[in-house]
C-alpha positions as YAML, in Angstrom:
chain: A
units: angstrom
residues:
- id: 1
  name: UNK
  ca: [100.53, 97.80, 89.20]
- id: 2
  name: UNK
  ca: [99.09, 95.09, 90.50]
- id: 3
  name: UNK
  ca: [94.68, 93.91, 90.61]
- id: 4
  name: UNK
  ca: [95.96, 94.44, 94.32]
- id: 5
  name: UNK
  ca: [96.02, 98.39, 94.07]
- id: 6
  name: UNK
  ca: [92.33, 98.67, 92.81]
- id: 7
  name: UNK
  ca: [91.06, 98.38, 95.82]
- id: 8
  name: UNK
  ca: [92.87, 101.01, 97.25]
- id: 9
  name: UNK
  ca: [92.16, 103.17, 94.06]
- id: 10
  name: UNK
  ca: [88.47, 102.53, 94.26]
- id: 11
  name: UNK
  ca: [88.27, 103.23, 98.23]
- id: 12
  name: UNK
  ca: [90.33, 105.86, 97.42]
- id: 13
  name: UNK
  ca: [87.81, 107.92, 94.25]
- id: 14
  name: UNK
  ca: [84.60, 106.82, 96.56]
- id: 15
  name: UNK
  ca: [86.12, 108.97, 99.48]
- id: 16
  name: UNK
  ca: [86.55, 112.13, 96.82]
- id: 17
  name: UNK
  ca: [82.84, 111.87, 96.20]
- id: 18
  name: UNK
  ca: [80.93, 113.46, 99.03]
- id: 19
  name: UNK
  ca: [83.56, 116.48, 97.96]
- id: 20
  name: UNK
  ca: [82.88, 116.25, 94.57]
- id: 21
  name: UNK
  ca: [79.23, 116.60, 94.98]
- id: 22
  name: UNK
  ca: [79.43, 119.56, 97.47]
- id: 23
  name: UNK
  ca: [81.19, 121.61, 95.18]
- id: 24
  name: UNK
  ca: [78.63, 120.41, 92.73]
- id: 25
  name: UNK
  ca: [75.65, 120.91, 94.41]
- id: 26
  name: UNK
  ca: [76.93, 124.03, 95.85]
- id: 27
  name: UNK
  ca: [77.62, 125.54, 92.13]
- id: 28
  name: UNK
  ca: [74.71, 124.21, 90.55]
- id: 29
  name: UNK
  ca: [72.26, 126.47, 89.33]
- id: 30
  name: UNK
  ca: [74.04, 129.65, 89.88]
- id: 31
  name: UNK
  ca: [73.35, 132.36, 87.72]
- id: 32
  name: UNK
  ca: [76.12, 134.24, 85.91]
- id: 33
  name: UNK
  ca: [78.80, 131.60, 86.20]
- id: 34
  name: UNK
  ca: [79.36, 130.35, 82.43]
- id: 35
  name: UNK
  ca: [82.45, 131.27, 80.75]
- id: 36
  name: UNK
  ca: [84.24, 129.95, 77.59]
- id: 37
  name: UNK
  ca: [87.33, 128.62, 76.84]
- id: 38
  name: UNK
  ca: [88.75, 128.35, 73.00]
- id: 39
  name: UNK
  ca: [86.17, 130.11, 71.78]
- id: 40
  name: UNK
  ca: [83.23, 127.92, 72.35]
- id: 41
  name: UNK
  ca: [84.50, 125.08, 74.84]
- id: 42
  name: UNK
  ca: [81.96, 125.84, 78.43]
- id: 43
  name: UNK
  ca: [83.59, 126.63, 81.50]
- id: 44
  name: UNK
  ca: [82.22, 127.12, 84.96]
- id: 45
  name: UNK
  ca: [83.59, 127.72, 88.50]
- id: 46
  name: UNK
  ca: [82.44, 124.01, 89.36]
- id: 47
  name: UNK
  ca: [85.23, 122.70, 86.61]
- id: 48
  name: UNK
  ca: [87.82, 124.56, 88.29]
- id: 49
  name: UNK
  ca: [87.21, 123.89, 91.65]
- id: 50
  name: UNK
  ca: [86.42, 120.07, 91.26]
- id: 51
  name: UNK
  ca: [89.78, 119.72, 89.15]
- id: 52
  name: UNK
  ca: [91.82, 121.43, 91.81]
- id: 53
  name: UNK
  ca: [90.49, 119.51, 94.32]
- id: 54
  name: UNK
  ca: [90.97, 116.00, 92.38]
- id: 55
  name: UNK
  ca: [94.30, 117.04, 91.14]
- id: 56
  name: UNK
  ca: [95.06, 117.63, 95.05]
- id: 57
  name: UNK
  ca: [93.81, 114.37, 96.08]
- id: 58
  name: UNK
  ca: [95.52, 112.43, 93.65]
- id: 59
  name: UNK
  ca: [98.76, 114.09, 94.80]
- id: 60
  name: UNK
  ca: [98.42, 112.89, 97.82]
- id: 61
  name: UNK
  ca: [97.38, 109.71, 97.77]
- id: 62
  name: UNK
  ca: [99.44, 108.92, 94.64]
- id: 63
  name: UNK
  ca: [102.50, 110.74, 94.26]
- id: 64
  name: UNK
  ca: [104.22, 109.21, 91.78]
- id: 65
  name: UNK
  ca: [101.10, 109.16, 89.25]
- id: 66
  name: UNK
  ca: [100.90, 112.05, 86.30]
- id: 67
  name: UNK
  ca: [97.41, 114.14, 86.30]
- id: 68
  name: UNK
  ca: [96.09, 115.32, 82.38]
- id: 69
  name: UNK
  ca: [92.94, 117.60, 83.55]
- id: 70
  name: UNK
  ca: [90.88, 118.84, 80.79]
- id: 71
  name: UNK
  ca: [90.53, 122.43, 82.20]
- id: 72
  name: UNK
  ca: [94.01, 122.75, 83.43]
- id: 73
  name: UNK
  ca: [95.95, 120.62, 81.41]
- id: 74
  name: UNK
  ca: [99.51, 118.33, 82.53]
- id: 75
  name: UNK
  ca: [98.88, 119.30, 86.28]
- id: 76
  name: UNK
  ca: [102.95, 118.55, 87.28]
- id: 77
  name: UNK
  ca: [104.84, 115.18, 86.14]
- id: 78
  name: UNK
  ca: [103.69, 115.69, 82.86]
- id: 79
  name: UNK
  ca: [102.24, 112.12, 81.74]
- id: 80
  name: UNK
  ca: [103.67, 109.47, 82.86]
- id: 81
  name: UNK
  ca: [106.73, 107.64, 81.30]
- id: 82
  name: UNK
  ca: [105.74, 104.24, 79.27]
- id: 83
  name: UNK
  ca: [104.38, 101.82, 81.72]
- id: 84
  name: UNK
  ca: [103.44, 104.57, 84.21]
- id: 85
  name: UNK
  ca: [100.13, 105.66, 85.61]
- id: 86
  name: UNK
  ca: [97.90, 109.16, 84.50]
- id: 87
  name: UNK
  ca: [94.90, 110.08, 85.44]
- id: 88
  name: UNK
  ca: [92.02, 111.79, 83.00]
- id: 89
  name: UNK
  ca: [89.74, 114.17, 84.70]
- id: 90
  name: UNK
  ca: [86.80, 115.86, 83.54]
- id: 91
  name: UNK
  ca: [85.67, 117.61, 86.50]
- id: 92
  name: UNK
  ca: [81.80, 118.78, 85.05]
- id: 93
  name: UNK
  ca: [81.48, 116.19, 81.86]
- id: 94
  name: UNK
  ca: [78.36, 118.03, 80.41]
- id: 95
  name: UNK
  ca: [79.30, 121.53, 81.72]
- id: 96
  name: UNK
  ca: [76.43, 123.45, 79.46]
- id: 97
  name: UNK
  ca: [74.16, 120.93, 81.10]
- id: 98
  name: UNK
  ca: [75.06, 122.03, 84.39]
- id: 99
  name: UNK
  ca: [75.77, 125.83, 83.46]
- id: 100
  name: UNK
  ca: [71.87, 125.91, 82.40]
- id: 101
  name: UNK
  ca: [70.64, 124.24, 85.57]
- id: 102
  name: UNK
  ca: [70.16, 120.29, 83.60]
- id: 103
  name: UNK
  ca: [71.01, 117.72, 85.95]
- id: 104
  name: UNK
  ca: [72.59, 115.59, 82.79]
- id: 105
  name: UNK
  ca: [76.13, 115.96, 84.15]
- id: 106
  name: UNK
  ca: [78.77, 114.08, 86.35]
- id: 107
  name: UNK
  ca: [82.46, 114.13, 87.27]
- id: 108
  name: UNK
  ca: [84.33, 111.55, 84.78]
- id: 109
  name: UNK
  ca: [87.92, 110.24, 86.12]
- id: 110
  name: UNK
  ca: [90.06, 107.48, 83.79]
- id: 111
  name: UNK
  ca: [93.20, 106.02, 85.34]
- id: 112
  name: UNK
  ca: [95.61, 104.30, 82.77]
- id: 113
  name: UNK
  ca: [98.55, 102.64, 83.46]
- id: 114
  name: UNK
  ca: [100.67, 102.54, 79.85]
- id: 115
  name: UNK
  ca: [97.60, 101.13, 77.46]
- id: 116
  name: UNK
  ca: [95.64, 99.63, 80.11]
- id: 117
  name: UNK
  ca: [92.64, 101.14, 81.30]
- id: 118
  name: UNK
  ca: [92.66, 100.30, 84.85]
- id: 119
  name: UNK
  ca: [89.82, 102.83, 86.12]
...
């Protein structure tokens, strides 16, 4: 990877935001939507959705890049090899927040290519 590709990354996440927020603003406030996961880990419809799509998008626009969601988990490729790209999703990051109608809550994405945080 080059300082060339992040451009392309960054044009690339700003195009998945009007999406993002949709699904967001769509979900938010709904009543009867909380779940839990392990016991005591928040889950909502939003998380789901939001990871799907990003996972998707990614896919697409970088096939050759592994995807570790927090909801879903290795999402295909597994992570990468040493030296190769993954992506970190949290699709709601402050999912109670959101589950009880706070608006303290956003969509966090990491991209890391071997050590180096690069998004």
């Amino acid at each position: 990877m080059t300082t060339r590709d992040l451009p392309a990354i960054e044009a690339a996440l700003l195009s998945w935001t009007d999406e993002i927020g949709a699904i967001a603003t769509g979900l938010f406030r709904r009543t009867g939507e909380l779940r839990f996961k392990h016991g005591q880990e928040a889950i909502t419809e939003a998380d789901h959705r939001i990871e799907r799509l990003l996972v998707e998008r990614i896919r697409a626009a970088f096939p050759g890049d592994a995807v570790q969601g927090e909801e879903f988990g290795d999402s295909g490729g597994g992570i990468a090899a040493a030296g190769g790209r993954t992506w970190y999703l949290d699709p709601v990051d402050g999912t109670l927040n959101f589950s009880l109608g706070l608006p303290d809550f956003c969509t966090s994405v990491a991209l890391m290519e071997g050590d180096e945080i690069l998004a």
